[in-house]
Every structure is written in structure tokens, then in C-alpha cells.
VOKE-721278 format. One record per residue: x, z, y of N, C-alpha, C in turn; residue number from 1. Coordinates in steps of 0.1 Angstrom, whole numbers, plus 5000, padded with zeros to 4 digits. Layout:
N
+------+------+------+------+------+------+------+------+------+-----+
|  n_X |  n_Z |  n_Y | ca_X | ca_Z | ca_Y |  c_X |  c_Z |  c_Y | seq |
+------+------+------+------+------+------+------+------+------+-----+
|    X |    Z |    Y |    X |    Z |    Y |    X |    Z |    Y | NUM |
...
+------+------+------+------+------+------+------+------+------+-----+
//
This chain:
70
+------+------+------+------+------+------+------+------+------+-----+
|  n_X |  n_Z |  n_Y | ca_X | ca_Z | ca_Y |  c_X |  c_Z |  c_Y | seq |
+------+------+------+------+------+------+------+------+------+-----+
| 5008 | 5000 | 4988 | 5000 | 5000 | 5000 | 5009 | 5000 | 5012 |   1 |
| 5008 | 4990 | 5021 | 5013 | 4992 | 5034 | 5005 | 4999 | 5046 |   2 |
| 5013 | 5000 | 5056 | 5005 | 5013 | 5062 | 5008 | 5005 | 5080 |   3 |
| 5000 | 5006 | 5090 | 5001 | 4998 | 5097 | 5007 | 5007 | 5112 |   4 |
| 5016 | 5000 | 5118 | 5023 | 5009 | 5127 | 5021 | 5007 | 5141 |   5 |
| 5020 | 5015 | 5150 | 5019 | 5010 | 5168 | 5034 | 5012 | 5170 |   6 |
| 5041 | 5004 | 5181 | 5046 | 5015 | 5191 | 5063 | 5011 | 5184 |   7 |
| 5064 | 5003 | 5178 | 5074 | 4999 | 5165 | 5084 | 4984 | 5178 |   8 |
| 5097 | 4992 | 5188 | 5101 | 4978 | 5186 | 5105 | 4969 | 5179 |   9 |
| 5111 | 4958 | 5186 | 5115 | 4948 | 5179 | 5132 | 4947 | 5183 |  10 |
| 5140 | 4946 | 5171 | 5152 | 4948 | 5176 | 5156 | 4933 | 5177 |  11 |
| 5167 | 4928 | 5189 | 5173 | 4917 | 5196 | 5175 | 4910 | 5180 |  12 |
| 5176 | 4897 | 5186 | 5178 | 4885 | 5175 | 5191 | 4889 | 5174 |  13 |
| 5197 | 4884 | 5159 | 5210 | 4886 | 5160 | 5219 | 4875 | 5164 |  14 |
| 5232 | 4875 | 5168 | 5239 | 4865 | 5177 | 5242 | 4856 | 5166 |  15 |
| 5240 | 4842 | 5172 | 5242 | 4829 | 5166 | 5256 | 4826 | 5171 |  16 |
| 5264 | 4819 | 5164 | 5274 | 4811 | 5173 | 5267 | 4796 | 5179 |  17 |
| 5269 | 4801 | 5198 | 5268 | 4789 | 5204 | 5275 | 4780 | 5202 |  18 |
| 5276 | 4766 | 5202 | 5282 | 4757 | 5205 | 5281 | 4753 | 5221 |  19 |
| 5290 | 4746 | 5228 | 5285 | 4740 | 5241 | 5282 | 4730 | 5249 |  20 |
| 5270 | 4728 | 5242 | 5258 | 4716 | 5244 | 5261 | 4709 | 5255 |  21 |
| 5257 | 4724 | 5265 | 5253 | 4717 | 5278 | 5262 | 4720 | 5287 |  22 |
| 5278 | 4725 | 5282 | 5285 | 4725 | 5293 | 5297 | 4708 | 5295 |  23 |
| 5288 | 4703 | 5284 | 5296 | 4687 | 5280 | 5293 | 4679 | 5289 |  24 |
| 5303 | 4669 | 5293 | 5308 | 4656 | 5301 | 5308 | 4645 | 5292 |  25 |
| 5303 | 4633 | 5292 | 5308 | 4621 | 5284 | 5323 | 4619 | 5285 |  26 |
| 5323 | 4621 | 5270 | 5338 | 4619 | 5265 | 5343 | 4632 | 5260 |  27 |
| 5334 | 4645 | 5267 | 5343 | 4656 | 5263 | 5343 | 4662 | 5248 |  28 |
| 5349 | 4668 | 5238 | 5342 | 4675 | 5227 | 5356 | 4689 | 5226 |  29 |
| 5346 | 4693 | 5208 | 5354 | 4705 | 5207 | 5357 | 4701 | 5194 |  30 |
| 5363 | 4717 | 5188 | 5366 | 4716 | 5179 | 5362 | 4729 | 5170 |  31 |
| 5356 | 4728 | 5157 | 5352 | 4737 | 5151 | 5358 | 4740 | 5136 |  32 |
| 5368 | 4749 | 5135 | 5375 | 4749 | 5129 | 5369 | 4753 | 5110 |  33 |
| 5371 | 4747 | 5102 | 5365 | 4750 | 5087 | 5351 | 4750 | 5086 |  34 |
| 5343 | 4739 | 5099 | 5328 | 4736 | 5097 | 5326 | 4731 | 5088 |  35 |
| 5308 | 4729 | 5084 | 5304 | 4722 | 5080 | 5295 | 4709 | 5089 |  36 |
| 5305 | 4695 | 5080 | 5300 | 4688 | 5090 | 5283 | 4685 | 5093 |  37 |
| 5278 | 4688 | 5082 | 5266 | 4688 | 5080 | 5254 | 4698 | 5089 |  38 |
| 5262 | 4707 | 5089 | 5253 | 4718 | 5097 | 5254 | 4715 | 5107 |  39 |
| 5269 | 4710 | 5115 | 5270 | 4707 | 5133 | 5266 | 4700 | 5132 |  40 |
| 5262 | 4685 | 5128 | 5256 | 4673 | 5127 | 5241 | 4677 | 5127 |  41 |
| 5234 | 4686 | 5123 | 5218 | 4686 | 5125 | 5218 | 4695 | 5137 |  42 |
| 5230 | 4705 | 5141 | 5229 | 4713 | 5156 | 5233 | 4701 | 5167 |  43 |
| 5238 | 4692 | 5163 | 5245 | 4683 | 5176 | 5231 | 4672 | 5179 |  44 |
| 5224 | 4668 | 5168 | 5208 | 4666 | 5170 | 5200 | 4669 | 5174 |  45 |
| 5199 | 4686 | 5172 | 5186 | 4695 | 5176 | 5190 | 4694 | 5188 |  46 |
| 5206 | 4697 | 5194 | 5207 | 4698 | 5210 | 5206 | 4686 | 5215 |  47 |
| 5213 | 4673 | 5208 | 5208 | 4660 | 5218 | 5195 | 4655 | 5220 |  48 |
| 5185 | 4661 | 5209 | 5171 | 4655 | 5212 | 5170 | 4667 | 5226 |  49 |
| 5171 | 4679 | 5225 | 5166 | 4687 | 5236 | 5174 | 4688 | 5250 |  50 |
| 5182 | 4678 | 5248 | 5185 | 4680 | 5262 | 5192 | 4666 | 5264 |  51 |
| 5187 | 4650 | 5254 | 5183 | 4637 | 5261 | 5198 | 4635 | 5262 |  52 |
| 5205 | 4639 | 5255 | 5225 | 4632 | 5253 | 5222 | 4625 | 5238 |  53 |
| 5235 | 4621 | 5235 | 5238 | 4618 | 5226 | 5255 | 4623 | 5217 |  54 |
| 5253 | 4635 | 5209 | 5267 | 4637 | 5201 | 5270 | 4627 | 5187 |  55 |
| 5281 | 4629 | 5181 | 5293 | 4625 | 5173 | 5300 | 4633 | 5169 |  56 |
| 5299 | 4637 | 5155 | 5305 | 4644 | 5145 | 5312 | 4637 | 5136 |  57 |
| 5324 | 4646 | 5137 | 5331 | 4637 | 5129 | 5344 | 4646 | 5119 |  58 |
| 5343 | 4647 | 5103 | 5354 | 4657 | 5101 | 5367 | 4652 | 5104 |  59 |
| 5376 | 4663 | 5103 | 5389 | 4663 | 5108 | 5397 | 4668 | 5097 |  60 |
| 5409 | 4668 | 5098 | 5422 | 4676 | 5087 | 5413 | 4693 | 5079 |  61 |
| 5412 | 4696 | 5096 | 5406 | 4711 | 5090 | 5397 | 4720 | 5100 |  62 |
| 5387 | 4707 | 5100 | 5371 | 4714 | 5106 | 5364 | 4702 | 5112 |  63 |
| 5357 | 4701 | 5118 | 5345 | 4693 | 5122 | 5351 | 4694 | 5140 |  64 |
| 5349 | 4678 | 5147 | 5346 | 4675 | 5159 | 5338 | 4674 | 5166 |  65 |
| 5333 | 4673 | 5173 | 5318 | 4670 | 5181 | 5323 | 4663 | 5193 |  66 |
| 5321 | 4646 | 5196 | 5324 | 4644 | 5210 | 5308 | 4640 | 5215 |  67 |
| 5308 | 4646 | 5231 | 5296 | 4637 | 5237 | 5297 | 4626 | 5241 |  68 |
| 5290 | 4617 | 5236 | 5283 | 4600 | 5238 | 5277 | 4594 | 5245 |  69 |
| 5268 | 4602 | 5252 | 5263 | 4604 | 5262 | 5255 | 4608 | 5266 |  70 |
+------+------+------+------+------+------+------+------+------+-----+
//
């Protein structure tokens, strides 16, 4: 039986690692060391549809690139 509570906060989301979407210039990128390209490749989408750029993922020797496109 669950029991139903008032008055209960909510504790802060826990911290994600940002990447930096929106502090990018065409041409600029980073580097993310032992990514998966897969994962930055659907974050480098979620942020170009939301903020109307275009990124590029690409692996490397030893981690994942991201340049902006435009």
C-alpha cells in the first residue's frame, strides 16, 4: 500500500554534462575525449534542430569531434 504525501520537495535534476551548443561560431568545434559518437551525434541534433544550426560528428584517435556547420 502506498500512502500519499503533501509538502514533499522535489530535489534539483541531477547535473548533465553540457556541451557548448550555443556558445559556437561556424567553423568552431570541441573535443570530447572517449565519447560515444553515437550519443554526441543525437545531442549535436537535439541541439541543431533547437537552435536552427547545423553540427558534425566525427570520431577521432581518442574521442568524438563536434564542428559547427552552420
Amino acid at each position: 500500500m502506498y500512502s500519499v504525501e503533501s509538502d514533499v520537495p522535489i530535489p534539483p535534476a541531477s547535473s548533465r554534462q553540457t556541451y557548448p551548443w550555443a556558445d559556437m561560431d561556424i567553423g568552431d568545434s570541441f573535443f570530447v575525449p572517449e565519447g560515444s559518437q553515437k550519443k554526441i551525434a543525437c545531442a549535436a541534433s537535439r541541439a541543431a534542430s533547437r537552435l536552427g544550426t547545423k553540427f558534425i560528428t566525427r570520431r577521432m584517435k581518442n574521442g568524438v569531434r563536434v564542428w559547427r556547420a552552420a
